[in-house]
C-alpha positions in Angstrom: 152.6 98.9 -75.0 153.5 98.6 -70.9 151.4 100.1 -68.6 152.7 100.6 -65.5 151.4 102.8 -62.0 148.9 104.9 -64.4 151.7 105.0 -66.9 152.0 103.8 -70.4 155.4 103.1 -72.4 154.8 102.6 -76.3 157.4 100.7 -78.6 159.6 103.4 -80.3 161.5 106.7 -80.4 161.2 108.8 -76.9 162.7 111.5 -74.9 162.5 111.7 -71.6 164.3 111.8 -68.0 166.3 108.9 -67.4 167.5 108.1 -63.6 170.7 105.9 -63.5 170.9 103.5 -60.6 175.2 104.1 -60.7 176.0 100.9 -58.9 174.5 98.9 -61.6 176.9 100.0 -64.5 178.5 97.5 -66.1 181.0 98.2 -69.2 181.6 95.8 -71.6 184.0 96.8 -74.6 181.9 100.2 -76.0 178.7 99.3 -74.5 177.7 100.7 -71.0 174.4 98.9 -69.5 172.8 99.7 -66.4 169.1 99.6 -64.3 167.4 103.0 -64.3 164.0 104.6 -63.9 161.6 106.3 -66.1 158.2 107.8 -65.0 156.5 104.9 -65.9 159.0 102.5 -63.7 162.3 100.6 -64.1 164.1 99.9 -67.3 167.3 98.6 -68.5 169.6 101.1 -70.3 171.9 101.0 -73.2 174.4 103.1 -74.2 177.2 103.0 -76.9 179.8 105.6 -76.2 181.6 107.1 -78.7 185.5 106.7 -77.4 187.8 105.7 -74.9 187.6 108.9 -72.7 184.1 108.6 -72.8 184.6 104.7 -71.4 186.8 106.1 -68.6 184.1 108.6 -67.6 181.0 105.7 -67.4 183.7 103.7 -65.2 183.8 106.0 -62.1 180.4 105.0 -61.6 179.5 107.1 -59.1 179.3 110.3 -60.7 176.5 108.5 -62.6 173.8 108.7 -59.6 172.1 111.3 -61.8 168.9 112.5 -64.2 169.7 112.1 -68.1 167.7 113.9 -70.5 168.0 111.6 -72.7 166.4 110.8 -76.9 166.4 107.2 -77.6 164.2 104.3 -77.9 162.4 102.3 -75.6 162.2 98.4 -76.6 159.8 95.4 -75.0 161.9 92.6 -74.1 160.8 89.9 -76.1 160.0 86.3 -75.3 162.4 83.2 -75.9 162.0 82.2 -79.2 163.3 78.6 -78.5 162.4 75.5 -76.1 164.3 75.5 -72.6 166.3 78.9 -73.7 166.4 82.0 -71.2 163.1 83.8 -71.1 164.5 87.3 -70.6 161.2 88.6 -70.9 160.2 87.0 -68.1 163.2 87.3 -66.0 162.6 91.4 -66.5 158.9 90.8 -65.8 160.4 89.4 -62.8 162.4 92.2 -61.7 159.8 94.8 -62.3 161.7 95.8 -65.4 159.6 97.0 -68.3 161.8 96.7 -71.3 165.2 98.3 -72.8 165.9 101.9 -73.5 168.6 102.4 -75.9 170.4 105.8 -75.7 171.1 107.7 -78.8 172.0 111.1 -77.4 172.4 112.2 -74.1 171.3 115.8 -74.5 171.4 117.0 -70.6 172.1 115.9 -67.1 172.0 116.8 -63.6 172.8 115.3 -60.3 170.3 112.6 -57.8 170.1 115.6 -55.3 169.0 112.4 -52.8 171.1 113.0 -49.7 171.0 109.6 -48.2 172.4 107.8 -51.8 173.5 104.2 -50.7 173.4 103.3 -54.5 176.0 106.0 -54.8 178.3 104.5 -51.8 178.0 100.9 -53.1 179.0 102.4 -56.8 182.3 103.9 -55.5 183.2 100.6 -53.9 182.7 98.9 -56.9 184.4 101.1 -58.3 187.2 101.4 -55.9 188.1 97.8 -56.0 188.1 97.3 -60.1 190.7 100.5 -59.6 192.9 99.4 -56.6 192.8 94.9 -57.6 193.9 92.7 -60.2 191.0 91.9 -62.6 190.2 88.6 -61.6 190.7 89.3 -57.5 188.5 92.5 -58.4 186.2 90.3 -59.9 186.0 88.1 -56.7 185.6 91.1 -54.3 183.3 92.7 -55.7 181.0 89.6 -56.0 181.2 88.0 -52.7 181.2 91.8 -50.7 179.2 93.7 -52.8 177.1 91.2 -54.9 178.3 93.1 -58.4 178.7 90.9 -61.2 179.9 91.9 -64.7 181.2 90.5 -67.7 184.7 89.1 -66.1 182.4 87.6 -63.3 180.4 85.6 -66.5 183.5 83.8 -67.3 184.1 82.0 -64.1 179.9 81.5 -63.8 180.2 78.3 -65.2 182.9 76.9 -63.6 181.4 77.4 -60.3 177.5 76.4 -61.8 178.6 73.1 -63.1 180.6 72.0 -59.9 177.3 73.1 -57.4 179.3 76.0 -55.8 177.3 79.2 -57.6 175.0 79.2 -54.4 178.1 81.3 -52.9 178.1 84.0 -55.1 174.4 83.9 -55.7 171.5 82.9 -53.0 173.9 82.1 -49.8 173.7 85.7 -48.2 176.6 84.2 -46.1 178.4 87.7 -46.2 175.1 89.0 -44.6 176.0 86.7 -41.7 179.3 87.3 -41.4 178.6 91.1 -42.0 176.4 92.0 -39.1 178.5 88.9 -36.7 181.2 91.2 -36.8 179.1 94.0 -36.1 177.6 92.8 -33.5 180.4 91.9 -32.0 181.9 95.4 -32.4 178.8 96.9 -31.2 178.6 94.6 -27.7 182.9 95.5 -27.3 181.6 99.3 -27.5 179.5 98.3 -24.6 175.9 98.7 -26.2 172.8 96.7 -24.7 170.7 94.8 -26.7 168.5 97.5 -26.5 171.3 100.0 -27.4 172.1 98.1 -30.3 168.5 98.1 -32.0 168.4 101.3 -33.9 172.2 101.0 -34.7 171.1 97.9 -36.3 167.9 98.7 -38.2 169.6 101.6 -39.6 172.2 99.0 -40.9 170.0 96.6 -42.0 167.9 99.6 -44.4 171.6 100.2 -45.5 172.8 96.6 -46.4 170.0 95.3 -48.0 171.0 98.1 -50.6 174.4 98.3 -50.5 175.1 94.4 -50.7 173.5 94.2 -54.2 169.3 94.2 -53.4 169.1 90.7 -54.2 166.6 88.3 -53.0 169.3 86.3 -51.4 170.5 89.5 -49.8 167.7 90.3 -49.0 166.6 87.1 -47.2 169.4 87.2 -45.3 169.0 90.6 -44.1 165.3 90.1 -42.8 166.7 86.9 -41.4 169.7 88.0 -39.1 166.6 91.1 -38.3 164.3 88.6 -37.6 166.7 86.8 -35.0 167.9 89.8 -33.9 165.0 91.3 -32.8 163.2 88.6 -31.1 165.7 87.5 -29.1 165.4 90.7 -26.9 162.1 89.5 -26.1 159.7 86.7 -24.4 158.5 85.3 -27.8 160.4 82.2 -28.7 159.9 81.1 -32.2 160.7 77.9 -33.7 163.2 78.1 -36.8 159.9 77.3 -38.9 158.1 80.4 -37.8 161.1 82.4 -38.4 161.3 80.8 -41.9 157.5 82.1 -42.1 157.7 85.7 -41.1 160.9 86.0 -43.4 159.2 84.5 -46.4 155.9 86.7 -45.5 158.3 90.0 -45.4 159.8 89.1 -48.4 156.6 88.9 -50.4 155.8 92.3 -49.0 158.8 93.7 -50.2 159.0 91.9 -53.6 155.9 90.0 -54.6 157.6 88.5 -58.0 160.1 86.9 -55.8 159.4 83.4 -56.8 159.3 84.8 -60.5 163.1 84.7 -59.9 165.2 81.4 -60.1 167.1 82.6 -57.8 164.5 83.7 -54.9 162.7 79.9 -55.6 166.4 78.6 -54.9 167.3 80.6 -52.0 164.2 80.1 -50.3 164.2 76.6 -51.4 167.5 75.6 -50.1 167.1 77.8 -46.8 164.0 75.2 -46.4 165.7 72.0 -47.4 168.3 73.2 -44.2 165.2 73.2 -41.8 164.2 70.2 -42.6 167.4 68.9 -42.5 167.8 70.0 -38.5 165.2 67.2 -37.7 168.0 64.8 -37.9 171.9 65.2 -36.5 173.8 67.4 -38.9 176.3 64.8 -40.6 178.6 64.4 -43.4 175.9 62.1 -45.1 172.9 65.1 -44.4 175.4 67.6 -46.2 176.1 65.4 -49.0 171.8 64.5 -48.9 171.1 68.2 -49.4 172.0 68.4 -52.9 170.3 65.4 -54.1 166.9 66.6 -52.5 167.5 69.4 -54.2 168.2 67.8 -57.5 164.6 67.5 -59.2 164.6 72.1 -58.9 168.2 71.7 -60.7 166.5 69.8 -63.4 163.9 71.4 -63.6 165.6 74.8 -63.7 168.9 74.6 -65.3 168.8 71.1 -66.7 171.6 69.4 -64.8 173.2 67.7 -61.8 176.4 68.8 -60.3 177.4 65.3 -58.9 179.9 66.0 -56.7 178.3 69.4 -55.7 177.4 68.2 -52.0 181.3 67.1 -51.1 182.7 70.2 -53.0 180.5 72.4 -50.6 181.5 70.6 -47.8 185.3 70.9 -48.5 184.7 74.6 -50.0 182.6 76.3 -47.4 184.8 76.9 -44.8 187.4 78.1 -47.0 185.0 80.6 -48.4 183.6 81.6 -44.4 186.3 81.0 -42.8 189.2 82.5 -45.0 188.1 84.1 -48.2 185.3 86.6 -46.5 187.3 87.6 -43.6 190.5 88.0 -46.0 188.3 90.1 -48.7 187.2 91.6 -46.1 190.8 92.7 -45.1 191.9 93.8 -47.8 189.0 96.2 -48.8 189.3 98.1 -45.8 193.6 98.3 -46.1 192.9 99.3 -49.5 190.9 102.3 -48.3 193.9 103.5 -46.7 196.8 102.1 -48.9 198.0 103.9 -52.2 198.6 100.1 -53.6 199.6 96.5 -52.9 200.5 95.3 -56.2 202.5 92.5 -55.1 199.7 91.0 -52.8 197.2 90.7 -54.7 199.4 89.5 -57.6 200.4 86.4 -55.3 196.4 86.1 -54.4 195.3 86.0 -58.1 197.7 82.8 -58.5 196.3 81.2 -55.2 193.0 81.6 -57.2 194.1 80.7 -60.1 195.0 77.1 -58.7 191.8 77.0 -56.6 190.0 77.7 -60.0 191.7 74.9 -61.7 191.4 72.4 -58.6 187.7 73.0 -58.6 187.5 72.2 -62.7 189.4 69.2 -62.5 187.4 68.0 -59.3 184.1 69.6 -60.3 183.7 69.9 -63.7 181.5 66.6 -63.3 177.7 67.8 -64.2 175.3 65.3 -65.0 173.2 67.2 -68.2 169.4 65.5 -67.3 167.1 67.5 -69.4 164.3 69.5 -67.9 161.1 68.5 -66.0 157.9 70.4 -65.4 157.7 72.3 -62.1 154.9 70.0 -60.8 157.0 67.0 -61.0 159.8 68.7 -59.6 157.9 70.2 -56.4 156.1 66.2 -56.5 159.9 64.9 -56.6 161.5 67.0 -53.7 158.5 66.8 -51.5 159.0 62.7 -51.9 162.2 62.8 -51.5 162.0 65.0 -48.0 159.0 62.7 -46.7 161.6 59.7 -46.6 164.6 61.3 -46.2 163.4 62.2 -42.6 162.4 58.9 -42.0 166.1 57.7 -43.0 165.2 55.5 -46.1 168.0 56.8 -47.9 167.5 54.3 -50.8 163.5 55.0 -51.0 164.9 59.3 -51.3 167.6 58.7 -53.8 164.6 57.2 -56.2 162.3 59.6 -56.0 164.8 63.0 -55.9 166.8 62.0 -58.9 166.3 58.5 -60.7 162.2 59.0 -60.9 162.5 62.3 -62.0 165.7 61.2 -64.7 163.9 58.2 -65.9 160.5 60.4 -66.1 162.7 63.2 -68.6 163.8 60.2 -70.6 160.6 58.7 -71.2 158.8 61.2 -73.1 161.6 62.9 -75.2 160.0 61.7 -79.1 161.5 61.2 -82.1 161.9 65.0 -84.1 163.6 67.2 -86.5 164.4 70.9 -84.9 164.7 73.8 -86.7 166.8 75.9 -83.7 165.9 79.5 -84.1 170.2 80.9 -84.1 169.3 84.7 -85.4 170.4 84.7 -89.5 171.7 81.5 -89.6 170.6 77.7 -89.7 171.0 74.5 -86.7 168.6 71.4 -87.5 169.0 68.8 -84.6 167.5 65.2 -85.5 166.9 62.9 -82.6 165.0 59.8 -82.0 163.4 58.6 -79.2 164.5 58.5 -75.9 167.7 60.1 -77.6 168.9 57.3 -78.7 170.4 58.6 -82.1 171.4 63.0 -82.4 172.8 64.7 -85.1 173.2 68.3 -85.4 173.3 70.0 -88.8 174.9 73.1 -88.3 175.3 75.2 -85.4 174.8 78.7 -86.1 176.8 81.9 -85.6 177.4 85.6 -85.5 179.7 87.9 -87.9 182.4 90.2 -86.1 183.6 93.4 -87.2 187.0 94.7 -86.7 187.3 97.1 -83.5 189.9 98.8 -81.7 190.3 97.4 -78.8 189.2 99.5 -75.8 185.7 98.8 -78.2 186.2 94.8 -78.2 183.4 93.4 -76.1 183.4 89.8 -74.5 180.3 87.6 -76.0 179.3 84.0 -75.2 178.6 82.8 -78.5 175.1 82.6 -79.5 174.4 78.8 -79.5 174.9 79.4 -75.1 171.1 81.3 -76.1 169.6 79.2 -78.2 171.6 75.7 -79.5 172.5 74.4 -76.4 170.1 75.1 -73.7 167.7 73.6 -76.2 169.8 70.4 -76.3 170.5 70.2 -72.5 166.9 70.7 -72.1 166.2 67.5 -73.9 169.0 65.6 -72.1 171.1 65.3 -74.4 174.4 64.1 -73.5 176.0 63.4 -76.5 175.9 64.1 -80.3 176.5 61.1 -82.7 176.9 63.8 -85.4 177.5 67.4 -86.5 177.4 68.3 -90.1 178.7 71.3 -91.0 177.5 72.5 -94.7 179.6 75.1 -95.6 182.5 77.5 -93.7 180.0 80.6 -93.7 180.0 81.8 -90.0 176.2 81.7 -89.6 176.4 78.1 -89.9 179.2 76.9 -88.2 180.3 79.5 -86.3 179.3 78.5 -83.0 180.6 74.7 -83.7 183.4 75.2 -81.3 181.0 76.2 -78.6 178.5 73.4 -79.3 181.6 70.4 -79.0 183.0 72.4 -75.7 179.6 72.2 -74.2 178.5 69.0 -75.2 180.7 66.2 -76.5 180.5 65.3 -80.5 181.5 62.3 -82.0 181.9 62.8 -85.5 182.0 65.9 -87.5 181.2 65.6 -91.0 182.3 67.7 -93.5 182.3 67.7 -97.2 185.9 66.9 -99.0 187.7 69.7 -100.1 185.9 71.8 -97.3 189.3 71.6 -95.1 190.8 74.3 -97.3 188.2 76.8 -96.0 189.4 79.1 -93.6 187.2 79.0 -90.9 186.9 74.3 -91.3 190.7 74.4 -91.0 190.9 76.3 -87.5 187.9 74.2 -86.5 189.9 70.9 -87.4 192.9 72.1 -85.3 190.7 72.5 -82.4 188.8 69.6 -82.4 188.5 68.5 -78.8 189.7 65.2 -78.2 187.5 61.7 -78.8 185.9 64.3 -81.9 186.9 62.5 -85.5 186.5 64.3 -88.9 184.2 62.2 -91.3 184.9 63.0 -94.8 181.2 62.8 -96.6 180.5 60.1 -99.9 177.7 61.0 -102.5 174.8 58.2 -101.8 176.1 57.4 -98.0 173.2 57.0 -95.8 174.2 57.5 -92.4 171.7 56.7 -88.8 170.2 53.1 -87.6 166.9 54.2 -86.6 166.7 57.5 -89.0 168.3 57.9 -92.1 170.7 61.3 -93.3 172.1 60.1 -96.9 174.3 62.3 -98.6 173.2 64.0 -102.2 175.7 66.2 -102.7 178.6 67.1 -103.3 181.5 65.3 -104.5 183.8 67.8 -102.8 183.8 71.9 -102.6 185.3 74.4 -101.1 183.5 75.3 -98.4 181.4 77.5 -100.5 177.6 78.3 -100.3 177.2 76.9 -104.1 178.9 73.4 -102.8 176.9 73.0 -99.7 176.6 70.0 -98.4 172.5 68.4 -99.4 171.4 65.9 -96.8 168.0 64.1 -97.2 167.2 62.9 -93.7 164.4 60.4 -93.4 162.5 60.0 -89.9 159.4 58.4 -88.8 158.6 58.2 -92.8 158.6 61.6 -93.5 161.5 63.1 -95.7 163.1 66.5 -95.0 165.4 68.2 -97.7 168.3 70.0 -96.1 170.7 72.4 -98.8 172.4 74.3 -96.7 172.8 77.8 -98.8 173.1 76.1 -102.2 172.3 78.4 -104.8 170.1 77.7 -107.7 172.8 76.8 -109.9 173.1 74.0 -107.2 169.7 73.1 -107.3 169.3 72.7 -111.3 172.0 70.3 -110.8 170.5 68.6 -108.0 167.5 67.6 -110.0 169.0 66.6 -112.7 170.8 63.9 -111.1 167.5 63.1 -108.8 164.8 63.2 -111.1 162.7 61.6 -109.0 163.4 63.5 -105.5 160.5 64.2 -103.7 160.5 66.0 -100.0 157.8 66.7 -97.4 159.7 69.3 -95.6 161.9 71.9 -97.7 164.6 73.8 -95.9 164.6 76.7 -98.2 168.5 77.5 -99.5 170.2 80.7 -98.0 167.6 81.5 -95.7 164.8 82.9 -98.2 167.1 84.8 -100.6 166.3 85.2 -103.9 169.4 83.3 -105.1 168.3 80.0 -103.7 164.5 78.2 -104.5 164.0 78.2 -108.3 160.2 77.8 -109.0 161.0 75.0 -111.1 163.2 73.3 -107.0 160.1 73.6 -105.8 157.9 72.2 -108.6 159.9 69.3 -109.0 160.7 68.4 -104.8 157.1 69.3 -104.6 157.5 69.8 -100.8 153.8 70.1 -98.5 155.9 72.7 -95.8 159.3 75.0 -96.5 161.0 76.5 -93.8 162.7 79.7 -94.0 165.2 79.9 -91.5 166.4 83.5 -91.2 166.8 86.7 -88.2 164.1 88.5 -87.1 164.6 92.1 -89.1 167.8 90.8 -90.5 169.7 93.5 -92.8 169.6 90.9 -95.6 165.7 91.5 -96.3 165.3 87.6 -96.1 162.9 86.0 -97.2 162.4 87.6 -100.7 159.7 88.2 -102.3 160.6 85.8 -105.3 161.0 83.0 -102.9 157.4 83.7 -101.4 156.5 83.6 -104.8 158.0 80.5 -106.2 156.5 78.9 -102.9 152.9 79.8 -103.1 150.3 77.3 -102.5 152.5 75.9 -100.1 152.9 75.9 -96.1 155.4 78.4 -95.0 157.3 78.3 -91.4 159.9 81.1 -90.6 161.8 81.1 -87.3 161.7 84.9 -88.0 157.9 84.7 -87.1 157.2 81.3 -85.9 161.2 81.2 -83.6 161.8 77.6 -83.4 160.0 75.1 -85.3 159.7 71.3 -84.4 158.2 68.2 -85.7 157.8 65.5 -83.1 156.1 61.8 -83.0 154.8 60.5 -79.9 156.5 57.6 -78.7 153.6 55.4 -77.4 151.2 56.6 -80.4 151.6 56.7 -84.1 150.5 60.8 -83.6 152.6 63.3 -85.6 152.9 67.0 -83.9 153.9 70.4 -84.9 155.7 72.7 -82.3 156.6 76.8 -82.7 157.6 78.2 -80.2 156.1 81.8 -80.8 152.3 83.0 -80.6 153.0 83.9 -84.6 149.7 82.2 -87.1 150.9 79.3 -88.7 148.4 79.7 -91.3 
């Protein structure tokens, strides 16, 4: 249960009065999302309409500033259930968001009667452009103007993240500064005073810190151009580190969570790396410095290290002030006036189309480090700042990125991973230091036919769980991926995974390449990634051991799954895919004498895996269960619970991930979950 401002949200069915913020809508196939507000304070709302006129209504988001009466269900948003993946939980917490409201049935409406309704303006911009643009230039309007980012604007996220250039779109607040510039400048041509100009402006400033998205960056910037503004009519002269102060004291008034955020610590973080960085004579070496003092927060927050970040922002920013802005800018306010422009903005979505592929080719160069803890990230920059202004560039390159990489290196132990991926299976084996990494399997979600005005655009499910969780532990490369079988839930994501992080070998059981889904993987392979055709009784890993049990060849089925027995730090782990228990019989009959400590249950817990005479004879001290929290199937079943009793039991339905680790300075073996769930 929430409580919130003396009012308490339960878990479960409701009705109630739903206020929609309009200018958050965002559409995404059949699925409308948006920020509203119950009595008992803000939520995120769902809703799946029910056809394409429907759709069109939700996108004129304007005529959404309104009350729903609404029957639904109201939803907690729940913790990460892996190590280094998105705490969405938290980032709500962060936000003042209490949880998720799902809309079944809208049963009544009526108009926000508010009269001043900026939310409302902002919507019919956003609106307005996605209208009057092409897709993509809509997409970059309405991000760098309004601060609106959908579903189109998640596809070009990572192309700008991984080159150091999301700042733009993100915690700059340069549009605030150009924004009021050119106001002022308008205002002082109209022949306003300064003291003519101050209620013009405060009544602007209430109004952009709305309209341009309620960010913290926008909000920053707003309070700072106030800031500035304001004292300069009078005798108090403040130094740039006072103003720094009263902003970051304002901004706590306002929004007390703001370092909750990632993106309040990095606006407010890189707005005080600049300060510091006015000690010294602004030069192309302090511009290309300013990354690399802030590399130890990139670590720490998103587990990488845009190398060439600091040149790209030298070269980009003033074609982002001094062109794209201004040119935005333009256009907007013609396209207010203009019935259309098609041929215009066609010609600008090619000139961004070639910047897009200028910055990949130049940018695409991210350094994946692994994550630190905040305190040795905070210890890091600090350092790193203390000599930087004393011009020991050598002494600042140490301690902002190669103490803080070497540190990350150091303590990643030898372990075997059981990745909690939903209803499916990923097992990552690493030694220490990450010396040796093999993934087996990678996870994946089913897809159901839809028309196509229903079709929505997913980043596959490893970008949640899989792959953070690798980046996290600096991992820069996969000796490995086995892939059991062709069912989608465990090597559905594989493509993903080998985009994201290079692979070296991908082995797969012979036969296998018949199976649909292997023999589009094998056309896609990405280059420098060779297919290894598994051998009964190979043993494959220097400093860990994977040997192959079984089979001889398959189809790609779950009864031919490919059994690995991996062997690390003396403990053995048995690993059957979704072999059935046809598979199993068979399994001990050839290995009379297989013993395991660890059991990967077949199939995720279903009943047509784990015989009671598997288990008797692999006599295994812990089974894992690796199966989707209140997945349709009903796994695990009861039989299997059965057959297992006596024994330990770990479910990434109830424990999320599960990991087994060994200390790499003492002989100390560890077990991780990642969720508060009783291991007993």
């Amino acid at each position: 249960m929430v409580t919130f401002q003396n009012h308490s949200l339960e878990e479960g069915p409701l009705t109630t009065e739903l206020l929609v913020y309009s200018d958050t809508i965002k559409i995404n196939g059949d699925l409308v999302t948006f920020e509203g507000k119950l009595p008992a304070g803000k939520v995120m709302g769902r809703y799946q309409v029910a056809s394409f006129a429907e759709k069109e209504q939700w996108m004129i988001r304007q005529h959404w500033q309104k009350y729903l009466r609404i029957q639904g269900e109201f939803k907690e948003a729940e913790t990460s259930r892996n190590k280094h993946a998105f705490d969405y939980s938290f980032y709500l917490s962060g936000r003042n968001i209490l949880g998720t409201v799902t809309i079944k049935e809208i049963v009544a409406s009526k108009p926000d009667t508010g009269i001043f309704s900026v939310r409302k303006w902002r919507a019919a911009a956003v609106t307005h452009v996605q209208q009057f643009f092409p897709q993509r230039l809509a997409t970059y309007i309405n991000a760098l103007l309004f601060g609106y980012k959908d579903q189109e604007f998640q596809e070009i996220r990572q192309l700008f993240s991984s080159s150091g250039l999301l700042h733009f779109f993100t915690v700059s607040g340069m549009h605030i500064t150009f924004f009021f510039t050119w106001v002022e400048k308008g205002l002082r041509r109209g022949k306003f005073t300064k003291e003519g100009m101050r209620i013009p402006v405060l009544v602007l400033i209430l109004t952009a810190a709305v309209f341009f998205g309620g960010t913290i960056s926008v909000i920053r910037g707003v309070l700072s151009y106030g800031t500035s503004f304001f004292l300069s009519g009078t005798s108090w002269r403040l130094s740039a580190c006072d103003r720094y102060g009263i902003v970051l004291f304002l901004t706590l008034l306002i929004d007390p969570k703001v370092f909750m955020q990632t993106a309040g610590q990095l606006s407010f973080l890189m707005t005080f790396l600049l300060l510091m960085q006015k000690t010294l004579n602004h030069s192309v070496k302090h511009a290309l410095f300013l990354p690399i003092l802030a590399a130890p927060f990139m670590m720490y927050a998103f587990y990488e290290f845009p190398l060439v970040g600091g040149l790209l922002t030298l070269l980009v920013l003033p074609l982002f002030k001094g062109l794209l802005l201004p040119l935005f800018s333009v256009f907007f306010t013609i396209s207010l006036f203009l019935p259309e422009m098609p041929k215009l903005g066609q010609g600008i979505e090619q000139v961004i189309s070639i910047g897009e592929s200028v910055i990949a080719s130049l940018g695409n160069i991210a350094l994946i480090t692994g994550s630190i803890p905040m305190g040795l990230a905070i210890g890091c920059m600090l350092a790193g700042l203390f000599f930087y202004q004393r011009r020991q560039w050598i002494i600042c390159l140490l301690f902002s990125l190669l103490f803080p990489l070497l540190s990350q290196r150091l303590f990643v132990p030898s372990a075997v991973t059981f990745v909690d991926v939903g209803q499916g299976d990923s097992i990552v084996l690493q030694t220490a230091f990450n010396q040796e990494v093999y993934v087996i399997d990678t996870g994946g979600s089913l897809s159901f036919p839809r028309e196509r005005w229903q079709q929505r655009s997913y980043q596959a499910n490893a970008h949640y769980s899989l792959i953070p969780f690798l980046q996290g532990e600096g991992i820069k490369q996969i000796d490995g991926l086995f892939l059991t079988h062709g069912d989608t839930d465990h090597m559905g994501n594989a493509r993903a995974l080998m985009t994201a992080i290079p692979v070296k070998k991908v082995y797969l059981v012979p036969g296998s390449e018949d199976h649909p889904q292997i023999a589009a993987l094998i056309k896609q392979l990405p280059k420098g990634t060779t297919v290894h055709w598994t051998k009964v009784g190979e043993t494959i890993g220097k400093d860990l051991s994977i040997t192959v049990l079984a089979p001889e060849s398959g189809a790609g089925e779950n009864e031919d799954s490919l059994v690995l027995k991996a062997e690390v730090e003396k403990n053995v782990f048995l690993l059957t895919g979704d072999l059935d228990q046809t598979g199993e019989e068979k399994l001990i009959q050839e290995y009379p004498q297989l013993q395991t400590d660890v059991l990967k249950l077949g199939h995720h817990g279903s009943r047509t895996a784990t015989s009671p005479r598997f288990v008797e004879s692999t006599s295994p001290k812990i089974g894992i269960i690796s199966c989707g929290k209140d997945n349709r199937y009903g796994h695990p079943h009861a039989e299997v619970l059965e057959a297992m009793e006596g024994r330990r039991i770990l479910r990434t339905d109830q424990q999320g991930m599960i990991r087994f680790s060994w200390s790499n300075w003492r002989s100390v073996k560890r077990l991780e979950t990642w969720l508060d769930y009783p291991l007993e």
